[in-house]
C-alpha positions in Angstrom: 13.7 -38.1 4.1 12.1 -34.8 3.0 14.4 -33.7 0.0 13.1 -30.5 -0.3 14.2 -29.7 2.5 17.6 -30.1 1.8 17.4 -28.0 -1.7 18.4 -24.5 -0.8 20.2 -23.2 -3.8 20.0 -25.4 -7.7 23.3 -26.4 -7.1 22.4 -28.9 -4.2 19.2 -30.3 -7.0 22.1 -30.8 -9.0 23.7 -33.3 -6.6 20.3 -35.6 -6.5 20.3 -38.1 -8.0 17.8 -38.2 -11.6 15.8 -40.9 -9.6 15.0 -38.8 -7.1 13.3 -36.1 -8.8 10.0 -37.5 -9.2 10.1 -37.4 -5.5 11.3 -34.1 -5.0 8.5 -32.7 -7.5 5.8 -33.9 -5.9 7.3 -32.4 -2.1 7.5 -29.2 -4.1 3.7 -29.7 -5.4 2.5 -30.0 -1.6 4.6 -27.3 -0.4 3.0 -25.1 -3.2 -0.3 -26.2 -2.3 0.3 -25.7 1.9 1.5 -22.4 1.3 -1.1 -20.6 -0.9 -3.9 -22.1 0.9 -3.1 -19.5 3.3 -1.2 -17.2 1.5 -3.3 -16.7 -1.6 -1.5 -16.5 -4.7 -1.7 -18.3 -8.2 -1.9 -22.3 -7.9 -3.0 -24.3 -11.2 -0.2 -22.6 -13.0 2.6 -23.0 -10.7 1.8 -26.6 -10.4 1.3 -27.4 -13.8 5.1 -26.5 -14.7 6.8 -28.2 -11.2 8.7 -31.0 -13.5 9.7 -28.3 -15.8 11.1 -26.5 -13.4 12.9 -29.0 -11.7 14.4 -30.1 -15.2 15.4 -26.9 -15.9 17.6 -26.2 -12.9 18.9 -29.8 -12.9 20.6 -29.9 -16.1 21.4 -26.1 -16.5 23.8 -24.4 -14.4 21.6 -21.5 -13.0 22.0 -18.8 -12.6 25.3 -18.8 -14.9 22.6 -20.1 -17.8 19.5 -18.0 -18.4 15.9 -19.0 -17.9 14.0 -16.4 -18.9 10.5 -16.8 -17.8 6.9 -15.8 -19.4 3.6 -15.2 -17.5 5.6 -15.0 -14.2 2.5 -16.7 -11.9 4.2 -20.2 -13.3 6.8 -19.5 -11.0 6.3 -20.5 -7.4 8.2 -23.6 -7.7 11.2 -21.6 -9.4 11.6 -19.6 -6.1 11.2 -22.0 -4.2 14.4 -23.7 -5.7 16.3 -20.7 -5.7 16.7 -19.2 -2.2 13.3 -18.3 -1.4 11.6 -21.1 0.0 11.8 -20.1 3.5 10.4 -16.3 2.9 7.6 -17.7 0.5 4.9 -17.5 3.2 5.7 -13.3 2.6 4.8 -14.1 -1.1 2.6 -10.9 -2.4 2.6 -9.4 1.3 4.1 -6.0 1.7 7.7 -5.7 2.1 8.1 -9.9 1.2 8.6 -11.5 -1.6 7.5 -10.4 -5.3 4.2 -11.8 -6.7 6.6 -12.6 -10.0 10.1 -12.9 -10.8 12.0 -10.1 -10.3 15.9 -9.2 -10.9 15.6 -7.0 -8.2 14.9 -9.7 -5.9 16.9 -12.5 -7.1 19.7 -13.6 -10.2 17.7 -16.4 -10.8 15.4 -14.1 -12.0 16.8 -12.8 -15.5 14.1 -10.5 -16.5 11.0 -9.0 -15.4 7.6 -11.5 -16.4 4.1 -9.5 -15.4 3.0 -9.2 -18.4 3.2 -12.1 -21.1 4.7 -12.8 -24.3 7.9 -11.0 -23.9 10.3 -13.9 -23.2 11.1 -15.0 -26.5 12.2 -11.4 -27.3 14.0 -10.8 -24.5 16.1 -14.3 -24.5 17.4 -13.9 -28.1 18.9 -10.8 -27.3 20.2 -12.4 -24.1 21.5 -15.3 -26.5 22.6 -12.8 -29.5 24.6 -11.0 -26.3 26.8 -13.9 -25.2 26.7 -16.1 -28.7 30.5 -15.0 -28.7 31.5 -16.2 -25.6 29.4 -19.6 -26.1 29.2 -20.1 -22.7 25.8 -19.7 -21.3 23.0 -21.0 -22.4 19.8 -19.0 -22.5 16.0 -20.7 -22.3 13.1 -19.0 -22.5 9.8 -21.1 -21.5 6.9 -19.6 -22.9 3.1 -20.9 -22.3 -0.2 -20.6 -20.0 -1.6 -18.9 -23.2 1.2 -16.4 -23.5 1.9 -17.9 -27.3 -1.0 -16.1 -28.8 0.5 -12.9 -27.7 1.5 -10.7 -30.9 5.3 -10.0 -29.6 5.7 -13.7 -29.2 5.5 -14.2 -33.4 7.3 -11.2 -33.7 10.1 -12.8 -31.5 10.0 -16.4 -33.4 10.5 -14.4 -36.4 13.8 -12.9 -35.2 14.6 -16.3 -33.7 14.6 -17.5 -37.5 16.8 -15.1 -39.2 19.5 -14.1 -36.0 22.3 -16.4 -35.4 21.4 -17.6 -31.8 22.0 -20.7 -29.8 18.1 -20.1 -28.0 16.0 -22.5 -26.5 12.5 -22.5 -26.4 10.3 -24.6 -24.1 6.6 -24.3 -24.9 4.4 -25.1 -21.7 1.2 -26.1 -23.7 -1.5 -26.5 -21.6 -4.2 -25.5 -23.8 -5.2 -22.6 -21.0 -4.2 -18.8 -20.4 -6.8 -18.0 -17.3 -9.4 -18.9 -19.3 -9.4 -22.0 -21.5 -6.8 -20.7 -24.8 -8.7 -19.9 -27.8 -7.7 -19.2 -31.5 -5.7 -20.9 -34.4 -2.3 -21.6 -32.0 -4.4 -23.7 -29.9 -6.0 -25.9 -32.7 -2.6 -25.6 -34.6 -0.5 -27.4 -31.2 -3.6 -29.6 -30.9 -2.8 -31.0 -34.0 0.7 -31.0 -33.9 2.7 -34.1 -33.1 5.6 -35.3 -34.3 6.8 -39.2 -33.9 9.3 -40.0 -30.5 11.4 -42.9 -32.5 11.8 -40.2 -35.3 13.2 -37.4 -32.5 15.5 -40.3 -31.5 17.0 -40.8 -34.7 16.6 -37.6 -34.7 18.8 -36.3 -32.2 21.2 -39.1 -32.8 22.4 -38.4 -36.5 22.3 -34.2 -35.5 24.9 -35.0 -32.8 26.8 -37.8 -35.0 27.3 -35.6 -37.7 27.7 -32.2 -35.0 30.6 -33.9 -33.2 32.2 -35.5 -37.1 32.5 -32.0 -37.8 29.8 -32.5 -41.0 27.0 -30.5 -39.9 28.3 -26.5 -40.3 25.7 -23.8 -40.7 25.0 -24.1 -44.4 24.5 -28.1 -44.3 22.6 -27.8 -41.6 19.9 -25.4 -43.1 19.8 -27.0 -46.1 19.6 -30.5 -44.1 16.8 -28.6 -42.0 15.1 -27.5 -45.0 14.9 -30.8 -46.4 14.3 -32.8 -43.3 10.7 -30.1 -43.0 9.6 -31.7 -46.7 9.9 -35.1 -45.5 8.0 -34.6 -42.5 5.5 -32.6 -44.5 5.1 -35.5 -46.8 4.4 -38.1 -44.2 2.1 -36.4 -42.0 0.4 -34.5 -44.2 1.3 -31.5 -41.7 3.3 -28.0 -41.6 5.4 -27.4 -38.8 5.5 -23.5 -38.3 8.6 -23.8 -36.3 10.4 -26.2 -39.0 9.3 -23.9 -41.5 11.0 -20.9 -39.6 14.1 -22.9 -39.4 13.0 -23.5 -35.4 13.8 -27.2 -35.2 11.3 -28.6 -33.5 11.2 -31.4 -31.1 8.0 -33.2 -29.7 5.2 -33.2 -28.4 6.5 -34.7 -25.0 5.0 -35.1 -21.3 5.8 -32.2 -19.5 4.9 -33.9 -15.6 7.6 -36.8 -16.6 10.8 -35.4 -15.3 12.9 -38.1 -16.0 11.9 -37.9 -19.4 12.9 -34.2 -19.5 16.1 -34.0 -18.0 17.3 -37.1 -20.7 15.8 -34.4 -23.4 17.2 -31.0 -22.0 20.8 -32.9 -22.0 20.4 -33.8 -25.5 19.1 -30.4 -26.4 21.8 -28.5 -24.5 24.7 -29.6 -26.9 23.0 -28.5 -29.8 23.1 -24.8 -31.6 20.8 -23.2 -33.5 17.1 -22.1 -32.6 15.2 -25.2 -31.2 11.6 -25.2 -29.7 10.9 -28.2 -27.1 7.0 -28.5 -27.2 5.7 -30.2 -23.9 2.4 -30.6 -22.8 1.0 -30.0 -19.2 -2.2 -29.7 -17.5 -2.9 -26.6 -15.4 -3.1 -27.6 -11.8 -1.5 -30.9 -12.2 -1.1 -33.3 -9.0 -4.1 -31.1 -7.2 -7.1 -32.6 -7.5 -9.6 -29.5 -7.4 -7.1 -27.7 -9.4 -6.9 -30.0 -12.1 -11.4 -30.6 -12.4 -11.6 -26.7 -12.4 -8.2 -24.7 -13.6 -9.8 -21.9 -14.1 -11.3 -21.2 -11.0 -8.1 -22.4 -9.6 -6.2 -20.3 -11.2 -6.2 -17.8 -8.2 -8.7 -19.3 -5.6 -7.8 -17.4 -2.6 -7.4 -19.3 0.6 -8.7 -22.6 0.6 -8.5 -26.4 2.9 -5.5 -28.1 1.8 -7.3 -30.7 2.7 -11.0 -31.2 1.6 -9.9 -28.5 -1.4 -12.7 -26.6 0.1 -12.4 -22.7 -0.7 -13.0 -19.9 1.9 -15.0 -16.9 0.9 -14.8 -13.8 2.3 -17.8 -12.3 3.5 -18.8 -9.1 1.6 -22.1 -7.5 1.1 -21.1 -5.7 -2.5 -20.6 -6.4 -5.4 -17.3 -6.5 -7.3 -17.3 -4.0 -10.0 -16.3 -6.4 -12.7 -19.7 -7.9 -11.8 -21.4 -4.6 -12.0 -20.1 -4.5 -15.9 -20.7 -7.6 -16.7 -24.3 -8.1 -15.4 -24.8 -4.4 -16.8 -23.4 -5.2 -20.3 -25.7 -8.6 -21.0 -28.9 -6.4 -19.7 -28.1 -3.2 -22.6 -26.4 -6.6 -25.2 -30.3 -7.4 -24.8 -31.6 -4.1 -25.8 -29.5 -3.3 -28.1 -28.5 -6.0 -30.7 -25.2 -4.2 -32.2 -23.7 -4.9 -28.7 -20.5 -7.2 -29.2 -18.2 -8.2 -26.4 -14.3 -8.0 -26.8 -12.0 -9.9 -24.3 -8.2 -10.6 -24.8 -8.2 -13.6 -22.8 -10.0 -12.4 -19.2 -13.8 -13.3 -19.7 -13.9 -14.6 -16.7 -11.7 -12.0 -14.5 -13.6 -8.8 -16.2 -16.9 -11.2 -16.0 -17.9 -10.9 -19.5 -18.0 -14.7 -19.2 -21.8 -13.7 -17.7 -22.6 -12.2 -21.4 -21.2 -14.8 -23.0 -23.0 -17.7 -21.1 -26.1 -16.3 -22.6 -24.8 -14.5 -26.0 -21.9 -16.9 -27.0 -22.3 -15.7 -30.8 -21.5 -12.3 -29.2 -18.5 -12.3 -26.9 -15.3 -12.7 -28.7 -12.4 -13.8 -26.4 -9.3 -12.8 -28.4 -6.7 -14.3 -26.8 -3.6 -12.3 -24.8 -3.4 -10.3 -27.8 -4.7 -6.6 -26.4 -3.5 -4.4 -29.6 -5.6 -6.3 -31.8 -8.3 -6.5 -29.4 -8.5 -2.7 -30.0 -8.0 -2.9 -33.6 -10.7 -5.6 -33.7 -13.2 -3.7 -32.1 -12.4 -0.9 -34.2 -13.2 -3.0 -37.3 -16.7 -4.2 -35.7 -17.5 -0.9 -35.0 -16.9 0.8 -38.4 -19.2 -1.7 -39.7 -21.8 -0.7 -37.3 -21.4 -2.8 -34.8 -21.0 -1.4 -31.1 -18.1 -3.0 -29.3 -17.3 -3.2 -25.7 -14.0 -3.9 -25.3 -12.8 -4.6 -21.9 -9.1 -4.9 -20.8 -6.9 -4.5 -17.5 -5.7 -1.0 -16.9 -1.8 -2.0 -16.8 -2.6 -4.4 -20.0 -4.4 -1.9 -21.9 -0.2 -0.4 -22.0 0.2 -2.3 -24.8 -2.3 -1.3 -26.8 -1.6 2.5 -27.2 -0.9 2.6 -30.7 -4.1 0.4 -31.6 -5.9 3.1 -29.8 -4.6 6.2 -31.3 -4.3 4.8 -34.7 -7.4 2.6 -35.1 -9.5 4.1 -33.1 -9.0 8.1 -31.9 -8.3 9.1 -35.3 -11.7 7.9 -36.7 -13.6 8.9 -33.5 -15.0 5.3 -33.9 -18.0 4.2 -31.6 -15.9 1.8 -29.3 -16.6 1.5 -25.5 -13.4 0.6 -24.1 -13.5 -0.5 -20.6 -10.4 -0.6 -18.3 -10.4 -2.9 -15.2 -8.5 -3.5 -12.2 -7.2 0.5 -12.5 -5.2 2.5 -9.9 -3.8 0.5 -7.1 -4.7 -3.6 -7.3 -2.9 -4.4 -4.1 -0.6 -7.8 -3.8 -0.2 -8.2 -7.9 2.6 -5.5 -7.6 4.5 -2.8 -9.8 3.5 -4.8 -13.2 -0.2 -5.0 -12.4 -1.4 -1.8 -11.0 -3.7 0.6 -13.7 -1.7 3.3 -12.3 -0.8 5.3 -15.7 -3.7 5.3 -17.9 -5.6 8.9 -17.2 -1.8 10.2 -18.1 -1.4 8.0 -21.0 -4.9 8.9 -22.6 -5.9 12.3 -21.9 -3.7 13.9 -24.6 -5.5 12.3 -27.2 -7.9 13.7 -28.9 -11.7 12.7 -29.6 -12.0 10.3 -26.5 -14.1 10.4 -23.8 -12.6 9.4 -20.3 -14.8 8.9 -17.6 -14.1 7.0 -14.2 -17.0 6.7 -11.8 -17.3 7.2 -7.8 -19.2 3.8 -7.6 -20.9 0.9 -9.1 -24.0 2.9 -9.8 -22.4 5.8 -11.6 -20.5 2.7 -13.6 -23.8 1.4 -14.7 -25.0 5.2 -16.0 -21.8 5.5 -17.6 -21.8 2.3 -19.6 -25.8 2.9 -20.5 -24.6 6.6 -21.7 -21.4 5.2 -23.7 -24.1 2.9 -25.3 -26.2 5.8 -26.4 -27.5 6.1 -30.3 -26.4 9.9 -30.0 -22.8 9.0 -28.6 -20.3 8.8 -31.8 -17.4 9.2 -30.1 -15.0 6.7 -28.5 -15.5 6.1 -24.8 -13.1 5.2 -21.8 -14.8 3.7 -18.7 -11.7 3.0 -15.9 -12.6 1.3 -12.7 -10.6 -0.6 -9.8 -10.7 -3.8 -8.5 -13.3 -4.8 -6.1 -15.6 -3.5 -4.5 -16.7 -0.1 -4.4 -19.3 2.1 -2.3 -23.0 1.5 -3.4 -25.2 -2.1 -2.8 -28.4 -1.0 -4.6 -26.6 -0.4 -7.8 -29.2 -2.4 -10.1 -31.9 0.4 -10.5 -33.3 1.7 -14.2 -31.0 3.0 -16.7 -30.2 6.8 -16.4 -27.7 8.6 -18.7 -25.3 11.6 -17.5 -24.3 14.7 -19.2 -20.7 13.9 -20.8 -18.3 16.1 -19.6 -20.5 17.2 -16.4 -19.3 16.9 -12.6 -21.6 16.8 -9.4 -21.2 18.8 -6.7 -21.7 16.4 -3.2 -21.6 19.1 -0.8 -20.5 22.5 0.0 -18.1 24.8 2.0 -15.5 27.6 2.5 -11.9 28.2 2.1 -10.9 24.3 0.5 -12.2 22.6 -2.3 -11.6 19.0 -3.1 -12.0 17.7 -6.6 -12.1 13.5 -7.1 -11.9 11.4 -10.3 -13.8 7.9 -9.4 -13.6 5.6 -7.1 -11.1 7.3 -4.5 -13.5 9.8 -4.1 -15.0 7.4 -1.3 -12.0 7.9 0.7 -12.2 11.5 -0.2 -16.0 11.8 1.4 -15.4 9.5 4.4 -11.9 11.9 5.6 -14.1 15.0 4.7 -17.1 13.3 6.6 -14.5 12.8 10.0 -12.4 16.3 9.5 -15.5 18.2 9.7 -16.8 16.0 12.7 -13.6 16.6 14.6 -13.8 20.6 13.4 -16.9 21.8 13.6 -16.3 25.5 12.6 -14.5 23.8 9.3 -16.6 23.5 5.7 -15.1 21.1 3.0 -16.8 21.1 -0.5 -16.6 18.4 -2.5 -16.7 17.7 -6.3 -17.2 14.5 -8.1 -15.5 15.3 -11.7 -16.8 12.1 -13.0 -15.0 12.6 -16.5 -11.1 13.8 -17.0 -11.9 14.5 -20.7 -14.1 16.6 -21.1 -13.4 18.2 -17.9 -16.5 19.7 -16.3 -15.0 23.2 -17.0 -18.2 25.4 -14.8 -16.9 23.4 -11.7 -13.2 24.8 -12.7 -14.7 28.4 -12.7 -16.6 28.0 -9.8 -13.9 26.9 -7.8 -11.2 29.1 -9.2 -13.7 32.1 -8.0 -14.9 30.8 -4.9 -12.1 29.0 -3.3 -7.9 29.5 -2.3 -7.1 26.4 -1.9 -8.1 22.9 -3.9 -7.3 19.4 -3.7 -7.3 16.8 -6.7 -7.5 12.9 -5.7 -7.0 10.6 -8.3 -6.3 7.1 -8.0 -3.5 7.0 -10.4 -0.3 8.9 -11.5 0.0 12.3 -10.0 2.7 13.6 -13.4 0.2 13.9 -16.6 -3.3 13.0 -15.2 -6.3 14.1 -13.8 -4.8 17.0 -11.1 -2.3 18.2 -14.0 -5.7 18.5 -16.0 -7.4 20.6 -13.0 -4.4 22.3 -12.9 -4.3 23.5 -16.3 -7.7 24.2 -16.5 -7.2 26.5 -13.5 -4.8 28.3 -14.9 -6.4 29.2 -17.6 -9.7 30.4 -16.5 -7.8 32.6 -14.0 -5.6 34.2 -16.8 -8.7 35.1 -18.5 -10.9 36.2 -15.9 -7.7 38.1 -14.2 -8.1 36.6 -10.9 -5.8 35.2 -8.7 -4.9 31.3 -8.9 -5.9 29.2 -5.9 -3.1 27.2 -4.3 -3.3 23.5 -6.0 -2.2 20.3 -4.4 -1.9 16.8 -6.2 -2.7 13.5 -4.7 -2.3 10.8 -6.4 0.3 7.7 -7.0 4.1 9.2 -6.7 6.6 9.2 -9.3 7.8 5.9 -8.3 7.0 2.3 -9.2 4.5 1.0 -6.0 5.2 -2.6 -5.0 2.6 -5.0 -3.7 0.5 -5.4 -0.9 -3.1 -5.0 0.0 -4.6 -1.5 -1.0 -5.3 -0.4 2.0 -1.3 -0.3 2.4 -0.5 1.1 -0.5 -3.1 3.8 -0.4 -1.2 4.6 3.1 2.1 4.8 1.3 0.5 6.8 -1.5 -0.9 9.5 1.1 -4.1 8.2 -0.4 -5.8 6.5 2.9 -8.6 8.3 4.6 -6.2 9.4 7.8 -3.8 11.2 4.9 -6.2 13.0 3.3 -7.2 14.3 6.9 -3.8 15.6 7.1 -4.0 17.4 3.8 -6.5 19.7 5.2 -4.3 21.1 8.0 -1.9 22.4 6.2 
């Protein structure tokens, strides 16, 4: 009998019985593995946490409880269990299911998980919320790397000092995308504590719980002493003891029998706890489990042989453009450092750091100090590149402004994957940084129109005359340009290119949507022969090329601004602006000005192509602009 297939809702898991579940995990493994091989999605993460998951929703009464999830591409086994098994082939496609939990998809999903380290926060204040009811229970699982994450320790230290009845389950698999780095990684390496002693453990807590001996004072002070015991014999700190966190394991996270018996124990009990369990990424999956990092999101592949199926494509991705561009000027130019927060291999600085190992630094999911590091490097001469994801780089802001901006410090700062990324969704496309960062002063913003123009730009960031702090944003994928790898070149900061001429409309495109900009103008005029388009490449929102803004504000009536990224704040605002004020001080009339760029609204997935349709950003809507 196939019991997945009778496991609709977690109530009917909670019906099986506890033998079964070792059965039921590995139907949900090849289910997981069936469906992404032709619905790509993330694998070796999902499959490392299937016995979690099914321990989780067999002892806790979801969705009543809370489960609170971190680094939400752990979670195709969770929908699956919840409702969503028979729309999971729409995973990531437009109009199906969410690439990561959701609560506007489902209530199993408590809270929104793109982005990591934010579950610890968010579950105390879920458990601070309903401590006076004491009848839900509230688990956050945390892990895939998501613990080096800065709001993580900032939530363990609320954890310590709030009242709360939280649970903690740390999914230690000693990986993020890339193999984990940094102290927490040695630190849980090291960290063990003895199973018989848990037993005892959790034996005398709930003897003297149910006696009615163990109130909140006696049990800190029972805590307190229980951490200088265990100090003594191991010779170890427990940073979770020592935050009044009490602590329980390490334990095997694929035995499920094993962690249902502990979740039961660990239900009854109040106060903070952390359950550490270890996992290991694409567990069950052979190819998964050899290579997790490549299998962290393979793309379709043969179930069968494991064998992955490339797509065909003749460019090269821009992340490869950067990172084959970055070793060549690390080589020339020994001050060069590399600065990754855990995605040397998805923003291909992993091609530097094969070579330069002593010169890539891979920071861990921790992108505020990954500024602020670079910031440090570079006042002591160094020349950092520091490269991050568009939506990621959202959380460092602050690092920016403060530790950066305000000294005008000589930092390259690279954002990937920006503008639309396709099936990732709303918490994954680089859709607000031009808004975000043109206010600030003493940076540099420059996007380019393809991978060429990102080579010149990187080369002039590098420069020996460039003192300023740089911005370099450009998407995912591919771009425009197959003969990119030609001799360095620098461009004028702050200076535009006009592409061609015309009358009447002028349209004026910030990177790599400019493509899409050329082709519609390329087919309008082809279809309308007695029509002329011009067309300006900006290169750089700040400084804007301001002798393209005059010529156009004298030459033409109407303009149109592309931008692959929000249309409120960014680059056609800065045309915009611009416009107005040379035509206030040259008296002249202001041309009519239309925006295109991603609507006030948060985009969902699916591929680009669709979005850009949705957007009015597809070659056939741009067309249309030029009717009107």
């Amino acid at each position: 009998m196939n019991i997945l297939e009778t496991i609709n809702l977690p109530a009917d898991l909670r019906r099986l019985k506890v033998e079964d579940l070792p059965q039921l995990c590995a139907e949900l493994r090849g289910q997981i593995v069936k469906e992404l091989s032709v619905n790509p999605g993330h694998l070796a993460s999902s499959l490392g946490v299937v016995e979690i998951t099914v321990a989780m929703h067999y002892v806790f009464d979801t969705p009543e409880d809370r489960i609170v999830w971190d680094v939400g591409h752990q979670a195709y086994g969770h929908k699956m269990l919840t409702g969503r098994r028979g729309l999971f082939g729409t995973n990531r496609k437009l109009g199906g299911l969410r690439p990561f939990p959701s609560p506007q998809e489902s209530e199993y999903d408590t809270f929104t998980c793109g982005h990591a380290s934010n579950s610890i926060s968010a579950a105390l204040g879920m458990s601070v919320a309903v401590s006076s009811s004491g009848k839900r229970n509230v688990v956050a699982l945390i892990g895939d790397g998501a613990m080096s994450g800065g709001l993580a320790f900032e939530g363990l230290n609320n954890v310590s000092s709030t009242p709360n009845n939280l649970l903690i389950i740390l999914n230690d698999n000693n990986m993020s995308i890339d193999n984990s780095v940094g102290g927490m990684k040695e630190y849980l390496k090291q960290l063990n504590t003895n199973k018989t002693y848990n037993k005892i453990k959790f034996k005398i807590s709930n003897w003297m719980r149910d006696s009615g001996h163990l109130d909140t004072q006696r049990k800190n002070k029972i805590l307190r002493f229980s951490n200088a015991v265990k100090s003594a014999i191991s010779g170890q700190q427990n940073i979770f003891d020592g935050l009044n966190i009490r602590y329980f394991g390490p334990f095997d996270g694929h035995n499920v029998i094993e962690l249902v018996r502990i979740l039961r124990q660990l239900k009854g009990m109040k106060g903070p706890r952390l359950l550490h369990l270890h996992t290991k990424k694409g567990c069950g999956y052979e190819p998964a489990e050899e290579n997790p990092c490549v299998w962290h999101a393979p793309g379709k592949f043969d179930a069968q042989t494991g064998e992955r199926i490339s797509s065909k494509q003749s460019l090269t991705k821009y992340q490869d453009v950067f990172g084959y561009t970055l070793l060549e000027l690390a080589k020339e130019n020994p001050a060069i450092v590399g600065i990754t927060p855990a995605m040397p291999s998805g923003c291909s600085m992993n091609i530097m750091q094969k070579e330069m190992p002593e010169r890539v630094f891979d920071v861990g999911i921790a992108e505020g100090h990954a500024v602020t590091f670079s910031a440090g490097l570079a006042k002591e001469g160094m020349l950092p590149f520091c490269n991050i994801y568009s939506s990621f780089s959202q959380r460092a802001y602050d690092n920016i402004i403060h530790d950066v901006a305000i000294e005008g410090l000589h930092v390259v700062i690279c954002l990937d994957r920006a503008g639309l990324v396709g099936e990732d969704g709303a918490t994954h496309h680089g859709a607000y940084d031009l808004a975000f960062l043109r206010p600030i002063p003493n940076l540099v913003i420059a996007a380019p129109m393809n991978e060429l123009d990102l080579r010149k730009m990187m080369y002039t960031a590098a420069g020996k005359d460039i003192a300023s702090p740089w911005v370099i944003r450009y998407p995912r994928g591919c771009g425009a340009v197959a003969d990119w790898r030609k001799a360095f070149e620098t461009i004028a900061v702050g200076q535009g290119r006009k592409l061609k001429g015309g009358e009447y409309i002028a349209v004026l495109s910030l990177g790599n949507i400019g493509n899409n900009a050329a082709e519609a103008i390329h087919q309008y005029e082809a279809e309308h022969p007695d029509t002329s388009i011009a067309h300006y490449d900006m290169r750089f929102l700040k400084p804007l090329d301001i002798n393209i803004i005059k010529e156009v504000a004298r030459k033409y009536r109407r303009v149109i601004t592309i931008e692959d990224g929000c249309k409120a704040g960014g680059f056609g605002s800065a045309v915009l602006e611009s416009l107005c004020s040379v035509c206030n001080e040259e008296n002249i009339p202001l041309p009519k000005v239309q925006i295109l760029g991603i609507p006030d609204e948060f985009i969902e997935h699916g591929t680009v192509a669709q979005l850009q349709e949705i957007c009015g950003l597809d070659i056939e809507s741009i067309k249309r602009m030029f009717d009107d």
